[in-house]
C-alpha positions as a Markdown table, in Angstrom:
| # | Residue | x | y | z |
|---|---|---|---|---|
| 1 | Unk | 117.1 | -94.3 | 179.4 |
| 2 | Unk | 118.1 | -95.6 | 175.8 |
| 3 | Unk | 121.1 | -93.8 | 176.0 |
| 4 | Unk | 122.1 | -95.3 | 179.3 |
| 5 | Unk | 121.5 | -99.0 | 178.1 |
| 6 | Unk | 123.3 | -98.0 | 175.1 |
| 7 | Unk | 126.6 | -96.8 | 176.9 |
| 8 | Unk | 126.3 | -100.0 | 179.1 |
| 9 | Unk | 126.0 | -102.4 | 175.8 |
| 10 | Unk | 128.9 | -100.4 | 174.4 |
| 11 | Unk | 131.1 | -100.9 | 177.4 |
| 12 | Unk | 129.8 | -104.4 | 178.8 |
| 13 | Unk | 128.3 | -105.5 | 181.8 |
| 14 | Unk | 127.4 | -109.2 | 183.3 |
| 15 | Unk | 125.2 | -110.9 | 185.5 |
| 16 | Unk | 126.5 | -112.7 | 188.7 |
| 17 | Unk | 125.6 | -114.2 | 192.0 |
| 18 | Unk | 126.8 | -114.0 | 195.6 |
| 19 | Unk | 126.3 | -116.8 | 197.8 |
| 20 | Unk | 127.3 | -117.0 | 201.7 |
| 21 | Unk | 126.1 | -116.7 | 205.1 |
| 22 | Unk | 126.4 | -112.6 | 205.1 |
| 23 | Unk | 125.5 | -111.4 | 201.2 |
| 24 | Unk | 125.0 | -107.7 | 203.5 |
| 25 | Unk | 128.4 | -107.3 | 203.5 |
| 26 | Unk | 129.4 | -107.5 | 200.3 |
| 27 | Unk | 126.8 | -105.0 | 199.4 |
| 28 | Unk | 128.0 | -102.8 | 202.4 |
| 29 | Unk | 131.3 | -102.9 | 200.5 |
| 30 | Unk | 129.9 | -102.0 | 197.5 |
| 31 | Unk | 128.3 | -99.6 | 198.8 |
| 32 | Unk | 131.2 | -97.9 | 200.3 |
| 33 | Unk | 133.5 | -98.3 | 197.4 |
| 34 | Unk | 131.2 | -96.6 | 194.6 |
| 35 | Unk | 130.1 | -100.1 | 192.7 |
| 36 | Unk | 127.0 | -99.6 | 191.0 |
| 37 | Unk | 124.5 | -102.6 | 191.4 |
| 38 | Unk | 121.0 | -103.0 | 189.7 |
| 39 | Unk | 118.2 | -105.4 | 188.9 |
| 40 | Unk | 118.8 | -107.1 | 192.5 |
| 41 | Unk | 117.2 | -109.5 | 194.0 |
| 42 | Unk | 117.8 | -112.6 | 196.3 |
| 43 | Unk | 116.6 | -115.1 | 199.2 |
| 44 | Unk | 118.7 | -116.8 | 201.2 |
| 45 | Unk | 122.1 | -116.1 | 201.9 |
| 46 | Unk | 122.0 | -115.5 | 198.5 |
| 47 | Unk | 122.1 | -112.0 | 195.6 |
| 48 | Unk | 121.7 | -112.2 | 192.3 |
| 49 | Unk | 123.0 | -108.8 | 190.7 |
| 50 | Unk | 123.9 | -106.8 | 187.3 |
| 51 | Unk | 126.8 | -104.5 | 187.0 |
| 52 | Unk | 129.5 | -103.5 | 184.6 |
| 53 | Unk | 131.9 | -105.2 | 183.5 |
| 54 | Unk | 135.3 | -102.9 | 184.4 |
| 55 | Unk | 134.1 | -103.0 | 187.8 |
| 56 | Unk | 134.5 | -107.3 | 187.9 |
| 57 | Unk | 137.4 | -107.5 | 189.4 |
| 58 | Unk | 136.4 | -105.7 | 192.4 |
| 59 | Unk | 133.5 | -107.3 | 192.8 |
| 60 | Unk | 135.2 | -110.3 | 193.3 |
| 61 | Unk | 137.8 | -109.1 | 195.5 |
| 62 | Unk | 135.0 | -107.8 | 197.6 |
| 63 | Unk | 132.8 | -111.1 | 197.5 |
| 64 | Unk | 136.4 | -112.5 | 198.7 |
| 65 | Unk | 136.4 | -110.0 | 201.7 |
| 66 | Unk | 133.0 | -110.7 | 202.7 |
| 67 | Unk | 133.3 | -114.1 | 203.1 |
| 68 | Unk | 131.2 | -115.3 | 200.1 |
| 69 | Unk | 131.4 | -117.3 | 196.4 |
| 70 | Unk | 130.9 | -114.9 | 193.1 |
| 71 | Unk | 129.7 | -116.8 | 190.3 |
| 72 | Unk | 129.1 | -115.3 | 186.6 |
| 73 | Unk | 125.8 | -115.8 | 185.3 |
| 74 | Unk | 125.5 | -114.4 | 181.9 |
| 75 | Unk | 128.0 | -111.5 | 179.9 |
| 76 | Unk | 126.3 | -109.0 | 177.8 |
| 77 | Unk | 127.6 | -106.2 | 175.4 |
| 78 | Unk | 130.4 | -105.4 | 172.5 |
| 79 | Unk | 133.0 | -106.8 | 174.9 |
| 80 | Unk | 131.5 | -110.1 | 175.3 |
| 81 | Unk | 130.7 | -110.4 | 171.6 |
| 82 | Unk | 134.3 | -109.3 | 170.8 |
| 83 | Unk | 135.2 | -112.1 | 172.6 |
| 84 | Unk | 133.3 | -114.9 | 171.3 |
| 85 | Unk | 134.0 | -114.2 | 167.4 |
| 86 | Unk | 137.7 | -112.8 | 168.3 |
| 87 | Unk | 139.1 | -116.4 | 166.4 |
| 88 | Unk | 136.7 | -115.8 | 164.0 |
| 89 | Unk | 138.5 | -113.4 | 161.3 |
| 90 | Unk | 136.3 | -114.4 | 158.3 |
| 91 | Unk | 133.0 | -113.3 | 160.1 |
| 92 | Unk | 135.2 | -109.8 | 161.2 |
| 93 | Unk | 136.8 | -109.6 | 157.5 |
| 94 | Unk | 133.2 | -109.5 | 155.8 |
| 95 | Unk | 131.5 | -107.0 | 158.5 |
| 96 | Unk | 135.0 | -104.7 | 157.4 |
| 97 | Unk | 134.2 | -105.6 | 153.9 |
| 98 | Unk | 130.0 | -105.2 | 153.9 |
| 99 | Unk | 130.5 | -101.4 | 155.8 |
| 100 | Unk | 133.0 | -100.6 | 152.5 |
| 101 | Unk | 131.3 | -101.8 | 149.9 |
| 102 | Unk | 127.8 | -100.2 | 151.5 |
| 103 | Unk | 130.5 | -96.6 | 151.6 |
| 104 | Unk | 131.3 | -97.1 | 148.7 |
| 105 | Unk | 127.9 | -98.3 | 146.4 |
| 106 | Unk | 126.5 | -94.5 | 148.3 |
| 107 | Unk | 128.4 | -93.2 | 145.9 |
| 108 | Unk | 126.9 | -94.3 | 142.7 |
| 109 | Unk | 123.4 | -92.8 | 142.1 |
| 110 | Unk | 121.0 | -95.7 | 141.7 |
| 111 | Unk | 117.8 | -94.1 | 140.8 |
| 112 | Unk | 116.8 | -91.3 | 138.4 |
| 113 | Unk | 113.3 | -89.3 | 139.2 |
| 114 | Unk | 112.9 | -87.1 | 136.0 |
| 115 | Unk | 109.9 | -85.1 | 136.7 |
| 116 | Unk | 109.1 | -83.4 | 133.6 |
| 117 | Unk | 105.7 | -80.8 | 132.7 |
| 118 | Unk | 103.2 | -81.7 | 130.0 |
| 119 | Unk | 104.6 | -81.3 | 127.2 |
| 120 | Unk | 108.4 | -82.6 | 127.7 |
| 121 | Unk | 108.7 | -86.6 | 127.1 |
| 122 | Unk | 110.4 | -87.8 | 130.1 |
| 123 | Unk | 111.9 | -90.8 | 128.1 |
| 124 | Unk | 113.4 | -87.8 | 125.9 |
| 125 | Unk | 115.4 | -86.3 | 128.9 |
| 126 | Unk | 116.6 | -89.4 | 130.5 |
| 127 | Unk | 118.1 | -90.1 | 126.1 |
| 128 | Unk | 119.4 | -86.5 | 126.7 |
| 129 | Unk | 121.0 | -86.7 | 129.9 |
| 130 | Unk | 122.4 | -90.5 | 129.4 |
| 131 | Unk | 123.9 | -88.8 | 125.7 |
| 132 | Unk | 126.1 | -86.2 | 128.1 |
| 133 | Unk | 127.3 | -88.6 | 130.6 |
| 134 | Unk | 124.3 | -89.0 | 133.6 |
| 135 | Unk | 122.7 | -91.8 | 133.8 |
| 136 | Unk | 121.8 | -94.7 | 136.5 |
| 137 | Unk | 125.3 | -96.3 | 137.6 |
| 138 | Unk | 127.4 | -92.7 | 137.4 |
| 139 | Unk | 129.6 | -92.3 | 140.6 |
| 140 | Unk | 128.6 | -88.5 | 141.4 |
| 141 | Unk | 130.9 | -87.6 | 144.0 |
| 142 | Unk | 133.6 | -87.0 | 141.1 |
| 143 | Unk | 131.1 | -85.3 | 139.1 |
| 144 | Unk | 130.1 | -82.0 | 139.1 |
| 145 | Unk | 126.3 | -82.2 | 138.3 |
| 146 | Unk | 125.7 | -78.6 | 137.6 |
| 147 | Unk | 127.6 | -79.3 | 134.5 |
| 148 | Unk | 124.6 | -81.4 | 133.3 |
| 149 | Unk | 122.4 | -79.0 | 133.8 |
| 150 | Unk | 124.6 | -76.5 | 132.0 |
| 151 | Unk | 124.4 | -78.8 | 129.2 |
| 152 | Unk | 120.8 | -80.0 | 129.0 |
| 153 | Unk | 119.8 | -76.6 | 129.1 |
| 154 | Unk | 121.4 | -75.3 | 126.4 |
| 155 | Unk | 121.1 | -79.0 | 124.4 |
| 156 | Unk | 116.8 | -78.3 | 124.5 |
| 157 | Unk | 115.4 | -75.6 | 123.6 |
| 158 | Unk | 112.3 | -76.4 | 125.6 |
| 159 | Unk | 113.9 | -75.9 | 128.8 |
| 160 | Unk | 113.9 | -73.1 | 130.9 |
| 161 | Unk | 115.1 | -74.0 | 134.4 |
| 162 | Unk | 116.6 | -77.7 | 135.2 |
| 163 | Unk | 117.6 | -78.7 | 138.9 |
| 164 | Unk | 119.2 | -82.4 | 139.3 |
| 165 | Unk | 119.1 | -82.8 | 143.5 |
| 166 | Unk | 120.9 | -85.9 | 145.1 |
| 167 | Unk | 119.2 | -87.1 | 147.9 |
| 168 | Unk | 121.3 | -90.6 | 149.1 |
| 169 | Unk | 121.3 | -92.9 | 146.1 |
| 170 | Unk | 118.7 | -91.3 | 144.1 |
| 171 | Unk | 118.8 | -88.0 | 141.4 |
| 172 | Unk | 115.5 | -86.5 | 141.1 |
| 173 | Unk | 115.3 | -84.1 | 138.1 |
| 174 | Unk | 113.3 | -80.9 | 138.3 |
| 175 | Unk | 112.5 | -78.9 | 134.8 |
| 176 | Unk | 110.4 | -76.2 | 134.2 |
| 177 | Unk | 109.5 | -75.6 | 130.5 |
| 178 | Unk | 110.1 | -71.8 | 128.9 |
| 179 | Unk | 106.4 | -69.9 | 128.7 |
| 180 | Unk | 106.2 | -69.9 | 124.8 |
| 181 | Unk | 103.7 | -67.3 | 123.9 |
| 182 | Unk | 101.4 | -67.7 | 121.1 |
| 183 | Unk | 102.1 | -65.5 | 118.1 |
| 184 | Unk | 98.3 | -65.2 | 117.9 |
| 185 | Unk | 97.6 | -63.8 | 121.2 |
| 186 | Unk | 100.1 | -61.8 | 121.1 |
| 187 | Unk | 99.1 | -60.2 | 117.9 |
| 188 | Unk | 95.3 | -59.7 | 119.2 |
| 189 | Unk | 97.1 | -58.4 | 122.2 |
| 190 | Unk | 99.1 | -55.8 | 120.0 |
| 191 | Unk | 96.2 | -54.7 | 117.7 |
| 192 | Unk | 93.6 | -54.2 | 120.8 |
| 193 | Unk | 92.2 | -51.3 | 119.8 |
| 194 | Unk | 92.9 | -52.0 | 116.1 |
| 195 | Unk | 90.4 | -51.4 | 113.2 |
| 196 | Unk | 89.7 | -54.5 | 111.2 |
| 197 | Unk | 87.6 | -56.3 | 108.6 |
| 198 | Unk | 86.1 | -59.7 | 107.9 |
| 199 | Unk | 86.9 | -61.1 | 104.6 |
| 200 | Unk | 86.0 | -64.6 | 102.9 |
| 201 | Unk | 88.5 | -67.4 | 102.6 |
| 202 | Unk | 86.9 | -69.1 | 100.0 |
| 203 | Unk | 84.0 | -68.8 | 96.8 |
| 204 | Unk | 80.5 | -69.5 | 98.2 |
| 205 | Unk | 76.7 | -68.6 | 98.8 |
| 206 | Unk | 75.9 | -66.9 | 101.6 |
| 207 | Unk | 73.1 | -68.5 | 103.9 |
| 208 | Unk | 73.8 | -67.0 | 107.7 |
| 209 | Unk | 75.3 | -63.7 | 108.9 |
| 210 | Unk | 75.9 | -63.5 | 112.7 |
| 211 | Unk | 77.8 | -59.8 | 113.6 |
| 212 | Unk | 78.3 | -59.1 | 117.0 |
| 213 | Unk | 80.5 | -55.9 | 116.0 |
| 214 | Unk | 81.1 | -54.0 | 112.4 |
| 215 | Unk | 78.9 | -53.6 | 109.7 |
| 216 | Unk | 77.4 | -56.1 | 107.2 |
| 217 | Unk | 78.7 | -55.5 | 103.7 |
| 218 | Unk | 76.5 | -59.0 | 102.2 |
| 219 | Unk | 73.1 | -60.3 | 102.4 |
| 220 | Unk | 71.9 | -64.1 | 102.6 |
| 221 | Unk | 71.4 | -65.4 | 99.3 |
| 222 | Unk | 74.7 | -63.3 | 98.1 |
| 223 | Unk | 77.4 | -65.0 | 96.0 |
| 224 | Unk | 81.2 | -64.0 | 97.4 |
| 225 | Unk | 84.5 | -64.5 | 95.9 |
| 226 | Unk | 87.6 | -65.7 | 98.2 |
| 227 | Unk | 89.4 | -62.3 | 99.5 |
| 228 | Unk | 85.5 | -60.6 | 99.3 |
| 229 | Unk | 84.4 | -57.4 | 102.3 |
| 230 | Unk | 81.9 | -59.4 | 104.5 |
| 231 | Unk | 82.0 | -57.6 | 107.6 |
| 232 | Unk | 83.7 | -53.8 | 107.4 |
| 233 | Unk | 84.9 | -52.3 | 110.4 |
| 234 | Unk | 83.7 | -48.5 | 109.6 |
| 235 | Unk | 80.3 | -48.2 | 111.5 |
| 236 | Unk | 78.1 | -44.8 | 110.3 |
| 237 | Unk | 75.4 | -43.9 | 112.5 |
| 238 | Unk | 72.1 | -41.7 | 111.5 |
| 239 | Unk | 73.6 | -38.4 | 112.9 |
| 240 | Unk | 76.6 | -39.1 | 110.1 |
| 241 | Unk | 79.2 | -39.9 | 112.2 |
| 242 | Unk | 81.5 | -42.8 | 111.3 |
| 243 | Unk | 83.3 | -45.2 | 114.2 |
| 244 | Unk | 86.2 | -47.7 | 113.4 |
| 245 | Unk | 85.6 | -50.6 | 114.9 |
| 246 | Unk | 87.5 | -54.5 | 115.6 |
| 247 | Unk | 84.8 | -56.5 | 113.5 |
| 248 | Unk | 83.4 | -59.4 | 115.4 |
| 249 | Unk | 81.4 | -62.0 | 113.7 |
| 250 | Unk | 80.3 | -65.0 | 111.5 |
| 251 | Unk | 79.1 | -65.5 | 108.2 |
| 252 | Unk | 78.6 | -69.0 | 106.9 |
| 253 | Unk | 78.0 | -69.9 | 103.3 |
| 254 | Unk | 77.4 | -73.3 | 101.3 |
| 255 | Unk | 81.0 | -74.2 | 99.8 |
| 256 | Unk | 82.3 | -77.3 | 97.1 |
| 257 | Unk | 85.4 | -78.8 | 98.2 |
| 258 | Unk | 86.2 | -82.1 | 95.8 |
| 259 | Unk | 89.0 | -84.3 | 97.3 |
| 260 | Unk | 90.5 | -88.0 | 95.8 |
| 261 | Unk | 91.4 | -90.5 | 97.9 |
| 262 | Unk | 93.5 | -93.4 | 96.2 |
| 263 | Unk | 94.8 | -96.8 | 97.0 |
| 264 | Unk | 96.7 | -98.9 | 94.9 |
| 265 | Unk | 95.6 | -102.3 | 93.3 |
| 266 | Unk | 98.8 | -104.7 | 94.7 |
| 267 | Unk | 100.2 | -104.3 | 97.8 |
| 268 | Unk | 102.1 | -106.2 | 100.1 |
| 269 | Unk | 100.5 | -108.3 | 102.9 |
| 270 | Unk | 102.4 | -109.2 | 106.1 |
| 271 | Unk | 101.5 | -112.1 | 107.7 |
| 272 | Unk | 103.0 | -113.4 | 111.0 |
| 273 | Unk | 105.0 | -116.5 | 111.1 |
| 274 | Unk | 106.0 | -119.4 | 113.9 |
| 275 | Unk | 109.8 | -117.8 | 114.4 |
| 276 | Unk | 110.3 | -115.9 | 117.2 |
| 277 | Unk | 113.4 | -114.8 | 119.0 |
| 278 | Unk | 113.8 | -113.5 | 122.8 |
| 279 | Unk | 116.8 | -111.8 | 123.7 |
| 280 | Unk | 117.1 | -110.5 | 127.4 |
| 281 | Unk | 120.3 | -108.5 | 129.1 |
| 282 | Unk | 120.3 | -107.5 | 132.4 |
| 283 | Unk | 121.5 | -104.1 | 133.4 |
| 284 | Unk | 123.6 | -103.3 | 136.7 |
| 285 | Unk | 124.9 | -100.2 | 137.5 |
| 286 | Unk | 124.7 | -98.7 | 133.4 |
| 287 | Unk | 126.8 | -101.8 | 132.6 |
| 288 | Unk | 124.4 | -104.1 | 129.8 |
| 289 | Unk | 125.4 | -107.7 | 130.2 |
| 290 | Unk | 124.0 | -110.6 | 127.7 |
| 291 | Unk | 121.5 | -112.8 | 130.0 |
| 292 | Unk | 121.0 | -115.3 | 127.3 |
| 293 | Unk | 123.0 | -117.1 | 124.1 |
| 294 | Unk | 120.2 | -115.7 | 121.6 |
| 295 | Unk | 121.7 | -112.8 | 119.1 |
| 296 | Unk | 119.7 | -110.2 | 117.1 |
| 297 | Unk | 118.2 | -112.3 | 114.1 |
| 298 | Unk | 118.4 | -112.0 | 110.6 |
| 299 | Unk | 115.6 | -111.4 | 108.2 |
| 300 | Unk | 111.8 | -110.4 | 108.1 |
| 301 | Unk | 111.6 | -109.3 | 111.8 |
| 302 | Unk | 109.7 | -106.8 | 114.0 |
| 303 | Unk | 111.0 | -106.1 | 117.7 |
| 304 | Unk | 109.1 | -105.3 | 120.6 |
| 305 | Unk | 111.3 | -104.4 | 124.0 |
| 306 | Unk | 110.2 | -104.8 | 127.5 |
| 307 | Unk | 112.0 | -103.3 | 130.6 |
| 308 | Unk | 111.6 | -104.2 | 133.7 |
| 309 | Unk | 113.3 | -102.5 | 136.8 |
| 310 | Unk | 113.9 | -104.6 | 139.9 |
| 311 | Unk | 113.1 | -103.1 | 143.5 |
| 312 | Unk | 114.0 | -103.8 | 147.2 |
| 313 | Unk | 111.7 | -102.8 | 150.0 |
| 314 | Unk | 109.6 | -100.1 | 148.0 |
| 315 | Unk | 112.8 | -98.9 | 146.4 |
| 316 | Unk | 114.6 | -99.0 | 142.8 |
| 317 | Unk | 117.7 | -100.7 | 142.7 |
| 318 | Unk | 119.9 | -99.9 | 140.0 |
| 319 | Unk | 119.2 | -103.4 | 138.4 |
| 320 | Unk | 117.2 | -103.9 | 135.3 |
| 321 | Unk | 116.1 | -106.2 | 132.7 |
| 322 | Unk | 115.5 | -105.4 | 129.2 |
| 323 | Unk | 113.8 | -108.4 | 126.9 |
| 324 | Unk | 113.6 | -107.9 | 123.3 |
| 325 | Unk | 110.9 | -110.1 | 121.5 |
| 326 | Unk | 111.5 | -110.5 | 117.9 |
| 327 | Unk | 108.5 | -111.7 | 115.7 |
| 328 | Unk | 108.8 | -113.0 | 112.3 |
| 329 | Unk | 107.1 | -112.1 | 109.3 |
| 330 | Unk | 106.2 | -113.0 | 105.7 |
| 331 | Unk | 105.5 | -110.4 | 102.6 |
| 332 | Unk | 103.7 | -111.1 | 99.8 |
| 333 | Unk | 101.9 | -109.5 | 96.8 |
| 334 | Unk | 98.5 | -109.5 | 97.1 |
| 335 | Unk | 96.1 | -107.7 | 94.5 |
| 336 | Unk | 92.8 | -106.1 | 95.4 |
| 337 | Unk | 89.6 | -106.4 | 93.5 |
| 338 | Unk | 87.1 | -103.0 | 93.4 |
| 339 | Unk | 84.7 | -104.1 | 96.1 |
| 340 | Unk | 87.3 | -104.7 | 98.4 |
| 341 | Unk | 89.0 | -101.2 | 97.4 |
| 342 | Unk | 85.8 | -99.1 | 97.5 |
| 343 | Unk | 84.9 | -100.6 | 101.3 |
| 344 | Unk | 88.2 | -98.9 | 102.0 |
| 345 | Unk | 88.3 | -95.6 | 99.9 |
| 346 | Unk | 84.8 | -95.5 | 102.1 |
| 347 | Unk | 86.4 | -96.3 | 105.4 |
| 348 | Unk | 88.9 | -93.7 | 104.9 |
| 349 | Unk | 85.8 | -91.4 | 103.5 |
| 350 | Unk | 84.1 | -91.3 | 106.6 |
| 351 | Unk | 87.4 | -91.0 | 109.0 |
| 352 | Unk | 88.1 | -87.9 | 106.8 |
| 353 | Unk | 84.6 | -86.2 | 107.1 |
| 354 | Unk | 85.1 | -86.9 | 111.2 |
| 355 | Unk | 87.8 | -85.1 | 111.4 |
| 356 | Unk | 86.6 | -82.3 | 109.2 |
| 357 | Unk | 83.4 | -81.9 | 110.8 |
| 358 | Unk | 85.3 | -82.0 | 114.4 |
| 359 | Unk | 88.3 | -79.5 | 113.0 |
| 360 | Unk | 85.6 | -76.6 | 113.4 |
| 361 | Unk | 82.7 | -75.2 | 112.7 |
| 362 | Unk | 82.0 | -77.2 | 109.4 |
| 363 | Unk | 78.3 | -78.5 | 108.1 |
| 364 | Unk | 78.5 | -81.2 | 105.5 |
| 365 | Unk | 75.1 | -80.8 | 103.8 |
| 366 | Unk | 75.7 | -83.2 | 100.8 |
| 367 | Unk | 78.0 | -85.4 | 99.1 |
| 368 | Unk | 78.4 | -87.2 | 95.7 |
| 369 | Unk | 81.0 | -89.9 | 95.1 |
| 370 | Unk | 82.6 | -91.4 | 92.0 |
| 371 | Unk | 84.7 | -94.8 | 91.8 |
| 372 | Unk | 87.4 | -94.6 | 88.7 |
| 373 | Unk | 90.3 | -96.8 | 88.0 |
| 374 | Unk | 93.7 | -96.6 | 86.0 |
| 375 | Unk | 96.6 | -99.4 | 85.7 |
| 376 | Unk | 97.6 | -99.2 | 89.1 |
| 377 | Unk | 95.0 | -97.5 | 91.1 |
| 378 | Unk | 91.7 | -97.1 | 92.7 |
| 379 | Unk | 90.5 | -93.8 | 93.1 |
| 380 | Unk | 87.4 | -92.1 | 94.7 |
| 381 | Unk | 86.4 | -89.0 | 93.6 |
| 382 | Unk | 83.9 | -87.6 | 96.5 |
| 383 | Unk | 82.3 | -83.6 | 95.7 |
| 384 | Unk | 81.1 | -82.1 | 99.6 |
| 385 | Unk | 78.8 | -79.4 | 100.1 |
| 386 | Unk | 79.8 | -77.8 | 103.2 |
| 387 | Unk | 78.1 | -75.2 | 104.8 |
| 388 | Unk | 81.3 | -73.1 | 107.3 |
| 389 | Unk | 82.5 | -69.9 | 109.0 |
| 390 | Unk | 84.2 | -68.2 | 106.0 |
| 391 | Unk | 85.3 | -65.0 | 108.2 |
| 392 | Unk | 89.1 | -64.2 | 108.2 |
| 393 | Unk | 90.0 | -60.9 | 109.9 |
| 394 | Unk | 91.7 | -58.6 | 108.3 |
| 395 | Unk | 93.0 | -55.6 | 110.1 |
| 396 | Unk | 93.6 | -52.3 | 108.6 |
| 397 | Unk | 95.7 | -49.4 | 109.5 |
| 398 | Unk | 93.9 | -46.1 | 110.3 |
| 399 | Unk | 95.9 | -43.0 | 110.5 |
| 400 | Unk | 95.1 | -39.5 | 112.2 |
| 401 | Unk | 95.5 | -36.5 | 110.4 |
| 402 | Unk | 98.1 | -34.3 | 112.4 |
């Protein structure tokens, strides 16, 4: 049905009336002569009637014949509308001009869609690919986009497959990131059945031994040097046999580690100021145009940028606004007196012991701390006892005798 009212907009039809003393034989011609009538209805000596347009004139002729008056009611369709704006060449000029530019703008991609894995900054890819030529505003049609995926490819290591699809107006980038094996793993995986030792990676007093595979070469209470047999990987058994093994295992001991943290007695303190700066450009199509009189300023400044990207039902439009704040600031030389310094030294104390506490399995059992000065420093001496794992494997190569 849509395809029927469709052809009969396309082609035109109108609305008209027949009036007379015998409307039944005009439709009896009508009939006769193939003239397709619908939506009819009447009283009378009177029929009101739809029909198409190329079929008017003998409609009329047949009205004529009958002995009744046609009169149009109402046109419909691209005929009648071709009609009415025919004088109007400015109305015609910009529907010729809208369906070009609308060809034309398809061209350009307007949108870019970068999905990138973990790992892979998407802001770094979209630097990358703008750097070799594709970026928001390119007409593709010229371009031969495989050639950017030649290039990005070969540009980042990091990359191991790259697709850039067009769908309409919009690139979307797919990247798959190469499977970078870790040299650990793949050593572990190598030396499987290898034979292998635990030795100590630092000077300390033994005070738990945990071995899940090997045997024990130290006690608790023992002393051990760094590069020290802790666990060995030859296992003997009463009947006098010995088994190689892959040592598994912990065995803490207490540990010193002394560190010094410094900070110097004059600095420079930055203070914010009342001069600020806002410069905004607006981008269309890749082009950056100036959307304000305000230049980049001179002197103590810090900038902040902003982009915003402008949208039409739902969807990005290659139109966007970039707004750099610049904030003014003030140095001077400022000199710190020791309470003020040791409040810091211990600040930066206890985000040091966080993170060596949380870096693995480490024990702080004690700590002693020292506040010293020169001419241009502070500096905080701090002795930890730690108690830690101080296993390192050590594998060893066993050879059969042929």
């Amino acid at each position: 049905m849509l395809i029927v009212l469709f052809f009969r907009w396309l082609f035109g039809y109108y609305e008209f009336t027949i009036e007379g003393k015998f409307p039944e034989r005009f439709l009896n011609l009508a009939s006769r002569n193939g003239i397709n009538l619908w939506n009819m209805n009447g009283g009378k000596n009177k029929l009101k009637a739809t029909a198409k347009i190329s079929d008017k004139e003998n409609i009329i002729h047949f009205a004529q014949k009958s002995g009744t008056t046609h009169t149009i009611e109402k046109e419909h369709g691209l005929p009648y509308l071709c009609k009415t704006y025919k004088y109007r060449l400015g109305l015609l000029a910009g529907l010729v001009l809208g369906a070009v530019m609308c060809a034309y703008l398809s061209g350009f991609i307007w949108n870019i869609q970068i999905n990138a894995p973990k790992g892979i900054n998407e802001y770094e890819i979209r630097k990358e690919l703008r750097e070799l030529g594709f970026y928001e505003g390119i007409y593709y049609k010229t371009e031969d986009v495989s050639r950017y995926e030649r290039l990005l490819k070969l540009n980042d290591d990091r990359i191991s497959w790259i697709s850039i699809n067009i769908f309409g107006t919009n690139a979307v980038v797919e990247i798959s990131p190469k499977q970078v094996s870790d040299k650990k793993d793949e050593k572990e995986d190598s030396q499987e059945n290898a034979v292998s030792n635990l030795k100590s990676n630092a000077d300390g007093t033994i005070t738990r031994i945990e071995v899940q595979n090997g045997t024990a070469s130290v006690k608790v209470g023992d002393g051990v040097r760094k590069g020290q047999l802790l666990v060995s990987g030859i296992m003997e058994y009463t009947n006098g046999n010995n088994v190689f093994a892959d040592s598994e295992g912990k065995v803490y001991a207490k540990t010193a580690k002394t560190i010094t943290l410094t900070v110097p007695k004059t600095y420079n303190k930055i203070t914010l100021n009342k001069n600020t700066v806002e410069k905004q450009e607006i981008e269309f199509f890749g082009i950056r145009l100036p959307a304000c009189v305000n230049g980049s300023p001179s002197g103590d400044f810090y900038k902040t940028t902003e982009h915003y990207r402008a949208t039409l039902l739902n969807n990005d439009i290659p139109i966007k606004l970039h707004t750099e704040n610049w904030q003014g600031y003030e140095c001077t030389k400022t000199t710190m007196n020791s309470k003020e310094a040791e409040q810091l030294l211990k600040n930066r104390l206890k985000l040091y012991k966080y993170f060596l506490v949380n870096s693995g399995e480490n024990y702080i059992l004690s700590e002693n701390t020292k506040l010293t000065e020169d001419t241009k420093n502070y500096c905080l001496t701090v002795q930890l006892e730690i108690e830690k794992n101080i296993c390192e494997k050590s594998y060893i190569e066993v050879k059969e005798k042929s």
